[in-house]
RODO-2510 file (C-alpha; in nm, 4 decimals, decimal comma):
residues 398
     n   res          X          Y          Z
     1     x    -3,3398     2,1075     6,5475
     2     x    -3,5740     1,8531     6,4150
     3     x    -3,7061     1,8454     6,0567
     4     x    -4,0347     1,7588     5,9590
     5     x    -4,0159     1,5108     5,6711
     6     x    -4,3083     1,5534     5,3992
     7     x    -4,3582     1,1788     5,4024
     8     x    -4,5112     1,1838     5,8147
     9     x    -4,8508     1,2797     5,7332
    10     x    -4,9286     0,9665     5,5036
    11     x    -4,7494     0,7640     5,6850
    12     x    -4,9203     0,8999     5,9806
    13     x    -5,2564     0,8299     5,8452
    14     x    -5,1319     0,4514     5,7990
    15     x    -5,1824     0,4033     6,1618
    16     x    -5,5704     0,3613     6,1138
    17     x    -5,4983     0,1459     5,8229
    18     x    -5,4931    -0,2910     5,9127
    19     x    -5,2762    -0,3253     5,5845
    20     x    -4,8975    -0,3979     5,7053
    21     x    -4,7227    -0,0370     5,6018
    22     x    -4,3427    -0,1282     5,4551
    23     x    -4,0890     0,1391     5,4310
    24     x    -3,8363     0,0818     5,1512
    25     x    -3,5136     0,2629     5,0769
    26     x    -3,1369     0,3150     5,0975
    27     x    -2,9427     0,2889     5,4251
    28     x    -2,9171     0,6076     5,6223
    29     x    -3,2271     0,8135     5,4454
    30     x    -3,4330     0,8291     5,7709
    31     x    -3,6209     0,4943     5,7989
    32     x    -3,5230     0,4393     6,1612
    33     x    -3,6062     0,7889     6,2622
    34     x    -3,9348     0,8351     6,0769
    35     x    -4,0615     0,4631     6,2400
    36     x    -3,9428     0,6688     6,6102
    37     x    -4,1680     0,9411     6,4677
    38     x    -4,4826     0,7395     6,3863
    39     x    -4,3876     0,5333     6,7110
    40     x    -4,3984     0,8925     6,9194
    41     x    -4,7545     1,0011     6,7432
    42     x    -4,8847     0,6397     6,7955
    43     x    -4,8184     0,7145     7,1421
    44     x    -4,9566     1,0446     7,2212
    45     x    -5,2897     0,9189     7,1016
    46     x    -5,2866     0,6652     7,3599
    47     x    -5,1858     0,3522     7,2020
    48     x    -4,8873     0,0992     7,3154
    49     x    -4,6215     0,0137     7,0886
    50     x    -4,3582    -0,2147     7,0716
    51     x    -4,0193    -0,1275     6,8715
    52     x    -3,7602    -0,4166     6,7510
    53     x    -3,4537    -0,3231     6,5572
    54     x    -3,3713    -0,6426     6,4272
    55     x    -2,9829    -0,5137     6,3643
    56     x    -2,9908    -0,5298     6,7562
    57     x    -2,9305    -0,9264     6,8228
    58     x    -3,1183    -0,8683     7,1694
    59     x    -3,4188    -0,7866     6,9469
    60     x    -3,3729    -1,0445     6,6526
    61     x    -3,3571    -1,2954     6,9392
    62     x    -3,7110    -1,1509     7,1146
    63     x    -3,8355    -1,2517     6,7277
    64     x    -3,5837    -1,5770     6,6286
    65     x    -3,8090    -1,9025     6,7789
    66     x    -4,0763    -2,0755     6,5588
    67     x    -4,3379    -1,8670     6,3296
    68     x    -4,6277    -1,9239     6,5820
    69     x    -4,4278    -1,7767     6,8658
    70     x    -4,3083    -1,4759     6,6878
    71     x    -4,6446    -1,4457     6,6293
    72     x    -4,7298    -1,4214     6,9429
    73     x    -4,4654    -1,2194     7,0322
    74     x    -4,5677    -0,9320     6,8115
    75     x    -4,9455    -0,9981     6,8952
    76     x    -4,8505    -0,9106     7,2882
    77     x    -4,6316    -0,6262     7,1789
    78     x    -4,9041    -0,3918     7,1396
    79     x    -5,1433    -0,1571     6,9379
    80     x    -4,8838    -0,0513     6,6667
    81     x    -4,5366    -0,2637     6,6398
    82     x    -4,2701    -0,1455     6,4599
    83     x    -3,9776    -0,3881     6,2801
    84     x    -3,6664    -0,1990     6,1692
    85     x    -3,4869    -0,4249     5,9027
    86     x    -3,7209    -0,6906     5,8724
    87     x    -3,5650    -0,8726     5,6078
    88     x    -3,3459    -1,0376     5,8940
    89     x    -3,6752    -1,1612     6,0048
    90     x    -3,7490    -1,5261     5,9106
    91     x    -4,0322    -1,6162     5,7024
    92     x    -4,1245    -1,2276     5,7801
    93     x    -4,3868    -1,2111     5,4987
    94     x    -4,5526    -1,5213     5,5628
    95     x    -4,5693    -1,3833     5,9509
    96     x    -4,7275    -1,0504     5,8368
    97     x    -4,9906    -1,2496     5,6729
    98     x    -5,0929    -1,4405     5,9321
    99     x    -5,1310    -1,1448     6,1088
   100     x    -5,3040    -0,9573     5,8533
   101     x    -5,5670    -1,2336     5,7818
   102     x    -5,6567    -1,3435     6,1507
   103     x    -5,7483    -0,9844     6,1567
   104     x    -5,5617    -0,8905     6,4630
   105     x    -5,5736    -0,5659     6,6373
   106     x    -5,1908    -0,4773     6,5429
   107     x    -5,0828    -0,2610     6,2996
   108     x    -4,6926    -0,2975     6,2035
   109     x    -4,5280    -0,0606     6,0849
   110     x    -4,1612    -0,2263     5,8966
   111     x    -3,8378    -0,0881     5,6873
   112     x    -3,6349    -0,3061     5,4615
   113     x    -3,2808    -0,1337     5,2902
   114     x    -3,2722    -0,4283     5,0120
   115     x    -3,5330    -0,5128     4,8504
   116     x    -3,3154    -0,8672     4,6730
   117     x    -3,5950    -1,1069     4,8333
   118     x    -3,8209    -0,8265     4,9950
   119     x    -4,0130    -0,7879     4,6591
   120     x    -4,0361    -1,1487     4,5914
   121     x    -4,2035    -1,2037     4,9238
   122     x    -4,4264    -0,9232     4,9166
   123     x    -4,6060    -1,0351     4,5726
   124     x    -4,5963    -1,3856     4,6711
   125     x    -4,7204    -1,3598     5,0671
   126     x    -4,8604    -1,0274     5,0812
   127     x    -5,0320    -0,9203     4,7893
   128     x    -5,3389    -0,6640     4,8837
   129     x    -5,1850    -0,7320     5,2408
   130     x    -4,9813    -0,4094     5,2844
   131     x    -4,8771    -0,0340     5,1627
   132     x    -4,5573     0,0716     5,0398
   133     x    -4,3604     0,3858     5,0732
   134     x    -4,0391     0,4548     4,9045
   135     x    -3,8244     0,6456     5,2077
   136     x    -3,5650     0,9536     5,0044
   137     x    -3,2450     1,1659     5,1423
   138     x    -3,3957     1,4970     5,2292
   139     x    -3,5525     1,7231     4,9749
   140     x    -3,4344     2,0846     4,9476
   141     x    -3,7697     2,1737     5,0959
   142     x    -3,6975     1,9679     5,4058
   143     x    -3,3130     2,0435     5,4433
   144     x    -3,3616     2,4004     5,4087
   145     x    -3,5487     2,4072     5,7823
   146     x    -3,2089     2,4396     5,9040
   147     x    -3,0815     2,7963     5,8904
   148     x    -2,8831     2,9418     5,6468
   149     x    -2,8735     2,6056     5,4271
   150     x    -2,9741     2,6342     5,0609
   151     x    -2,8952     2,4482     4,7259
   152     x    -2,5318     2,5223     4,7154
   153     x    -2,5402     2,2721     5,0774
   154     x    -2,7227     2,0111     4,9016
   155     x    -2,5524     2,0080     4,6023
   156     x    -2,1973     1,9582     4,7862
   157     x    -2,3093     1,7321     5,0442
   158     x    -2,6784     1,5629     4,9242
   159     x    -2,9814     1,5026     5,1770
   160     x    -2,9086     1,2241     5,4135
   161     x    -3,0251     1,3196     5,7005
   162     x    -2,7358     1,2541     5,9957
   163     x    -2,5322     1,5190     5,8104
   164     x    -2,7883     1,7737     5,8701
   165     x    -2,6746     1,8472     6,1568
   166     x    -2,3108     1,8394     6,1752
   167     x    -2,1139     2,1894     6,2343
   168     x    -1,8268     2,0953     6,0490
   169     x    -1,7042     1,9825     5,6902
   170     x    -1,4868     1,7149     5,8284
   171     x    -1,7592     1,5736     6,0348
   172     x    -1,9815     1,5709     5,7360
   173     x    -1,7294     1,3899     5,4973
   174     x    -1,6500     1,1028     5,7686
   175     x    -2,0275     1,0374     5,8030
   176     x    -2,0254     0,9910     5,4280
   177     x    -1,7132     0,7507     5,3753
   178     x    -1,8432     0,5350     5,6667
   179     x    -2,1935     0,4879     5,5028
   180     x    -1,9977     0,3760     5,1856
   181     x    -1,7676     0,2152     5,3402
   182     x    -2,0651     0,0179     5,5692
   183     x    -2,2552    -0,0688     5,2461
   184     x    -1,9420    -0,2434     5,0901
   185     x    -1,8704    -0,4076     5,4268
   186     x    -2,1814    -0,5270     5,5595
   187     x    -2,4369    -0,5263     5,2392
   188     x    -2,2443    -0,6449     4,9379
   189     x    -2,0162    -0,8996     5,1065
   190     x    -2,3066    -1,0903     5,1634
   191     x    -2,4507    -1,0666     4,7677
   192     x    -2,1339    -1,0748     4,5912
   193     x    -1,8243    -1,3309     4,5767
   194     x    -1,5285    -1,1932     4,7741
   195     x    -1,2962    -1,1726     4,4819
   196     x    -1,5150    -0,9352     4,3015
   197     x    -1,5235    -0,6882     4,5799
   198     x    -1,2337    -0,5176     4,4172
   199     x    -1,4050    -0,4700     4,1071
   200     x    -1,7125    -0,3528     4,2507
   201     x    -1,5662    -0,0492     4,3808
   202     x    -1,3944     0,0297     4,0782
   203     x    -1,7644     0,0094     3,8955
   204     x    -1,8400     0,2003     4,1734
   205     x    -1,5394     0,4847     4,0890
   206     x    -1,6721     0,4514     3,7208
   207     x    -2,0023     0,5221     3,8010
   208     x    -1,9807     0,8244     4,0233
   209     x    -1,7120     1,0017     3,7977
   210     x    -1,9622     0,9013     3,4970
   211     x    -2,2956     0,9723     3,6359
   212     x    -2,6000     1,1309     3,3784
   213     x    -2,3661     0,9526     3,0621
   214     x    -2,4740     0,6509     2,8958
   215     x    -2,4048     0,3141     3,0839
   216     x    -2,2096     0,0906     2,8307
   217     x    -2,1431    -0,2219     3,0345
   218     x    -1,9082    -0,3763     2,7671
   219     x    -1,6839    -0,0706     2,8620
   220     x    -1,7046    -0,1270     3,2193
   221     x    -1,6363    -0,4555     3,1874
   222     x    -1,2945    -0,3917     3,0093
   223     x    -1,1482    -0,1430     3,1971
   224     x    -1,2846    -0,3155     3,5458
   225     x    -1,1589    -0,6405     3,4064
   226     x    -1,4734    -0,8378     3,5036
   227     x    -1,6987    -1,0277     3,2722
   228     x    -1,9757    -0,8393     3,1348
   229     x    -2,2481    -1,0744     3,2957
   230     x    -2,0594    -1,0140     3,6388
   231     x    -2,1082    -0,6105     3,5174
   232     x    -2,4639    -0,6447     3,5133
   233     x    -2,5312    -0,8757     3,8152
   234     x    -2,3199    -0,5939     4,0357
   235     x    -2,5687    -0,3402     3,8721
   236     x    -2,8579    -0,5134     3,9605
   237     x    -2,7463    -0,5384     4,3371
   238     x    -2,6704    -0,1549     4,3440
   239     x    -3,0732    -0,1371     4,1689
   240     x    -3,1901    -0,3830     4,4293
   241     x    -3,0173    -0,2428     4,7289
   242     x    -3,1589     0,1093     4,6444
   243     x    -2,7962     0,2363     4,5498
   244     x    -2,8063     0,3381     4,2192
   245     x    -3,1506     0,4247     3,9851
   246     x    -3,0926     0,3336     3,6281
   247     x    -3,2697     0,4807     3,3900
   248     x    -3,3737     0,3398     3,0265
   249     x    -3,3429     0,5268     2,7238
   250     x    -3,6940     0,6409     2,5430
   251     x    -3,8031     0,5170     2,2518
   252     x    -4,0999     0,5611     1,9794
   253     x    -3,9425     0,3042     1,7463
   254     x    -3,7870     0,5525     1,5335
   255     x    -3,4737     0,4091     1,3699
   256     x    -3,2289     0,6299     1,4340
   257     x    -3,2775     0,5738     1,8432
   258     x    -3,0765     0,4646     2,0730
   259     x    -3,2976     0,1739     2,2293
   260     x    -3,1035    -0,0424     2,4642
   261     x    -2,8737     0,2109     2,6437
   262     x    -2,8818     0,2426     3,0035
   263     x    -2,7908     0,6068     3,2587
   264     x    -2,7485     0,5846     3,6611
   265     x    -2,7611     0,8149     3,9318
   266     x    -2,6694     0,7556     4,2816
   267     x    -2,9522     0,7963     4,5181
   268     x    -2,7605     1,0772     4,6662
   269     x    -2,5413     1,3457     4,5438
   270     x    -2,3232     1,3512     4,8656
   271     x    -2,2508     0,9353     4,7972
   272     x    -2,1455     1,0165     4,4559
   273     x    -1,9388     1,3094     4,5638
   274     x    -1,7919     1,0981     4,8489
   275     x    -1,7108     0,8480     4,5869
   276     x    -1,5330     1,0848     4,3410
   277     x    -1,3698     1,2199     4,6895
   278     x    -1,4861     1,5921     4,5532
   279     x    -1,6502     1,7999     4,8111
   280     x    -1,5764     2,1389     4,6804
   281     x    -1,7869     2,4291     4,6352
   282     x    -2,0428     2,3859     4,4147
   283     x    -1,9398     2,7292     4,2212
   284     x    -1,5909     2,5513     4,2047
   285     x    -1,6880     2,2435     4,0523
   286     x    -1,5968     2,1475     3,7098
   287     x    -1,9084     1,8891     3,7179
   288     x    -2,1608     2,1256     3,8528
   289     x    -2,3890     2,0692     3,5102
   290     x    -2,3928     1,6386     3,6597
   291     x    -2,4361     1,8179     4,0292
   292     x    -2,7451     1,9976     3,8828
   293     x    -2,8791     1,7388     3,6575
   294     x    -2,8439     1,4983     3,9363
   295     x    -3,0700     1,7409     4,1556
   296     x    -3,3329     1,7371     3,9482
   297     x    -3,3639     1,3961     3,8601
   298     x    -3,3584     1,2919     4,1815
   299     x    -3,6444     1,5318     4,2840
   300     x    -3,8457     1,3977     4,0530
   301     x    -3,8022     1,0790     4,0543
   302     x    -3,9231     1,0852     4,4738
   303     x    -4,2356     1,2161     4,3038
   304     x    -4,3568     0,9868     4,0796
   305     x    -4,7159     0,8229     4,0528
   306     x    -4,7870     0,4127     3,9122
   307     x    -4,8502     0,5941     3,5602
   308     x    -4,5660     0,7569     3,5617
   309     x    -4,2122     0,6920     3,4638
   310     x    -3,8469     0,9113     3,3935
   311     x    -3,6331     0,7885     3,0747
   312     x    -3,4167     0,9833     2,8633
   313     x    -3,3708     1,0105     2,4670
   314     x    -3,0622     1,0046     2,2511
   315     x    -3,0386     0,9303     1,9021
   316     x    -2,7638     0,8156     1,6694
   317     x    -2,7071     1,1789     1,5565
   318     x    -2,6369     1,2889     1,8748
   319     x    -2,9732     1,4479     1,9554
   320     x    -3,0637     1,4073     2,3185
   321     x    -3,2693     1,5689     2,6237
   322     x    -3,1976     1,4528     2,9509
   323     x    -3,4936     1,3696     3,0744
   324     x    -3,8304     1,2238     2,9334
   325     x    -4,0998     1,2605     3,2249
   326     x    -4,3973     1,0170     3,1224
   327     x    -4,7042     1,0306     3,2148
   328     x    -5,0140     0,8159     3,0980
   329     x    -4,7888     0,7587     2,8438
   330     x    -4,7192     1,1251     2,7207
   331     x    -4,4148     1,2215     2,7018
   332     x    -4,2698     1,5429     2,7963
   333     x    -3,9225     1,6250     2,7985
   334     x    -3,7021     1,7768     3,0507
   335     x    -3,4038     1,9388     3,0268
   336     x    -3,1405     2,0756     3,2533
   337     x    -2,9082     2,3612     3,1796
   338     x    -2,6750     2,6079     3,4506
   339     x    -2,6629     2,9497     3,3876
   340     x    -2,8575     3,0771     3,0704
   341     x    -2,8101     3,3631     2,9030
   342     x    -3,1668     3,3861     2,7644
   343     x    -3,4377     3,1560     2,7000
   344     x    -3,3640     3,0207     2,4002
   345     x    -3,4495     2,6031     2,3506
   346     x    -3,2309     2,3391     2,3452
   347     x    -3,1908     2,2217     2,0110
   348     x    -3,2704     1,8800     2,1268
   349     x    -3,6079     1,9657     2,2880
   350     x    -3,6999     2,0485     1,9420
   351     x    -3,5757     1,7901     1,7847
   352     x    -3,7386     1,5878     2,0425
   353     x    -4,1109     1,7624     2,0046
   354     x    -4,0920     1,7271     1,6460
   355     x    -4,0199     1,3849     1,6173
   356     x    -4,3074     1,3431     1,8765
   357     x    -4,5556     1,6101     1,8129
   358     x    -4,8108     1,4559     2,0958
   359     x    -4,5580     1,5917     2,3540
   360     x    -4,7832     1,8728     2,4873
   361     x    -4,4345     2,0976     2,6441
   362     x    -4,1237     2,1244     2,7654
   363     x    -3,9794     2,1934     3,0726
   364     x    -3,5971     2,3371     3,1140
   365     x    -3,4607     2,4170     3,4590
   366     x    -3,1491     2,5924     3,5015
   367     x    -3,0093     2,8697     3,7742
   368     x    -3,0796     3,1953     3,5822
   369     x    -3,4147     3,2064     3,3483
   370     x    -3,7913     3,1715     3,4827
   371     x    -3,9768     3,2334     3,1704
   372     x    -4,2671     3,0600     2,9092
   373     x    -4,1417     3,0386     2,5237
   374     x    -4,3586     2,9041     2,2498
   375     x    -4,2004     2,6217     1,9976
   376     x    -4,4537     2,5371     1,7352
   377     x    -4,7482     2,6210     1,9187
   378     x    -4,6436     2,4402     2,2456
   379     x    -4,4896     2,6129     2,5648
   380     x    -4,1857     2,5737     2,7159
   381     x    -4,1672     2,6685     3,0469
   382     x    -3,8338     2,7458     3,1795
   383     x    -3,8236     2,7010     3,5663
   384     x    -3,5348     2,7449     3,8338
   385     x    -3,3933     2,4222     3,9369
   386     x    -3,4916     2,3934     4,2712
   387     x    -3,8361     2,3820     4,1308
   388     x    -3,8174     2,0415     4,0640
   389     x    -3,8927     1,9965     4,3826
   390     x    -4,2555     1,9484     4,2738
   391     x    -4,3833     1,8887     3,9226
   392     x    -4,7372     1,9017     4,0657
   393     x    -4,8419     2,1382     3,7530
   394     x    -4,8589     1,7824     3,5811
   395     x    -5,1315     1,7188     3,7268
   396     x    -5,3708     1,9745     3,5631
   397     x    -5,1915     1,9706     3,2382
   398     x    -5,1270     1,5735     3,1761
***
């Protein structure tokens, strides 16, 4: 069966739009097959389109000859024109803009899976020129179209969308070695010296096993046995190629903060379990607490606005919350616990809203407890996990 992604009616309402729409995100979360879509709506309302996968060397060739022709060649493509990978694409920025500012009766529709000179040429070439959607695995929403799937599937095998449909657990794990295996291969041999390939994939082992705990690259380093510059150029790639989202700790000054540390999650929880070769139950799991806090951070994250931003606070003492979810720069803080027994608040929520008493609430998902508490005057709302999913109460409240 198909699913219907959340992200097709914006996108589809880019198709009136002259700005060049640019579809950013991982390998494997659906870019190809949401471009098909748009390319299959684009159609039905009468227009022509043209489609070039540029990981196809019959395509790249149709757009390899001098700027001007390529130009032409997407001008006498059609009404829409859509460019799968188009970072293999030559001057591809500088292209779009000519395009763009001769006002030409072609929209283009393109995906990129690394954004390591992507973002450079966008603000340089194509500022004002162009729209930009982040593309995510599946949400829990979007995978639970599929009969009897729910968050037990999604927290032992993630979101990406070719697994959806597989009938078997073998089938499902071999899709997810082969994308890893396919980003070391074809993505980082290209970015990183092949010597360090070795350590890479440790950092990645190190990583998965220690996702949601503080990122202390000096430890990495050691046990890897790289240098700790190498440590954080091989972070930046897995940041740049969409891999990994780090997250910084927050901060009000306060001197008993932890300011410079550093937390990653992989952009989906199947990766990291491929990576930590665990695909148990998620009722068997000794990590189900990471499995959960993963879930809900990665929900969120899909979800936020230019004003908004996800950090998390820890303090010398050992006072922490796992999330801080910023908006206009309020803070509120987020935490994630399994099974409750009542609603009673994490001691570091209130050590958190006391330290910053213009934190209007707190949110705490977990399995077991849907409930509103009061701490000092301010509520804490205690929601089930998959209802972070949509935080869209922040809205109103923030």
């Amino acid at each position: 069966m198909k699913i219907n992604r959340n992200i097709i009616k914006r996108l589809e309402a880019e198709l009136s739009e002259p700005k060049i729409s640019i579809l950013l995100g991982a390998r494997q979360v659906g870019k190809t097959t949401l471009l098909h879509d748009i390319e299959e709506i684009a159609q039905k309302d009468g227009k022509k389109t043209a489609f070039y996968d540029l990981e196809s060397s019959a395509d790249l060739m149709k757009l390899s000859g001098d700027q001007q022709s390529v130009i032409d060649q997407i001008l006498s493509g059609g009404d829409v024109v859509f460019i799968d990978e188009f970072h293999y694409l030559k001057n591809a920025s500088k292209i779009f803009k000519a395009i763009y500012d001769q006002k030409a009766p072609v929209k283009i529709f393109a995906t990129g899976s690394s954004s390591m000179e992507i973002h450079k040429h966008l603000k340089e070439s194509l500022a004002g020129r162009f729209y930009r959607t982040m593309i995510f695995p599946l949400t829990l929403s979007e995978i639970e179209q599929i009969p009897k799937t729910n968050i037990g599937d999604y927290l032992q095998w993630g979101g990406l969308p070719e697994l959806a449909h597989c009938k078997t657990d073998d089938q499902r794990s071999n899709i997810l070695e082969n994308i890893v295996s396919t980003y070391i291969t074809k993505d980082i041999k290209s970015l990183i010296r092949e010597e360090n390939i070795r350590g890479f994939n440790t950092m990645l082992y190190l990583l998965a096993s220690n996702q949601g705990s503080l990122v202390v690259k000096s430890e990495i380093a050691r046990e890897v046995g790289i240098s700790e510059p190498t440590v954080s150029r091989h972070l930046e790639i897995l940041k740049q190629t969409y891999v990994c989202h780090m997250l910084n700790s927050f901060s009000g000054n306060l001197g008993n903060e932890l300011k410079k540390s550093i937390k990653s999650y992989f952009f989906d929880i199947g990766i990291r379990n491929c990576l930590v070769k665990d695909f148990r139950l998620f009722t068997a799991r000794e990590d189900k607490g990471t499995l959960n806090e993963t879930f809900v951070f990665l929900h969120m994250y899909r979800q936020l606005k230019p004003n908004m931003e996800i950090r998390f606070w820890r303090t010398k003492k050992g006072e922490e919350v796992d999330f801080i979810l910023i908006k206009n720069r309020v803070p509120v803080p987020v935490e994630v616990k399994s099974n409750l027994k009542d609603c009673s608040i994490p001691s570091g929520m209130k050590a958190f809203l006391r330290a910053y008493p213009k934190s209007p609430f707190g949110i705490v998902f977990n399995e077991t407890q849907e409930n509103t508490c009061e701490f000092e005057g301010k509520p804490i709302y205690f929601q089930n996990i998959s209802k972070a999913e949509s935080v869209e109460y922040l809205q109103t409240v923030l």
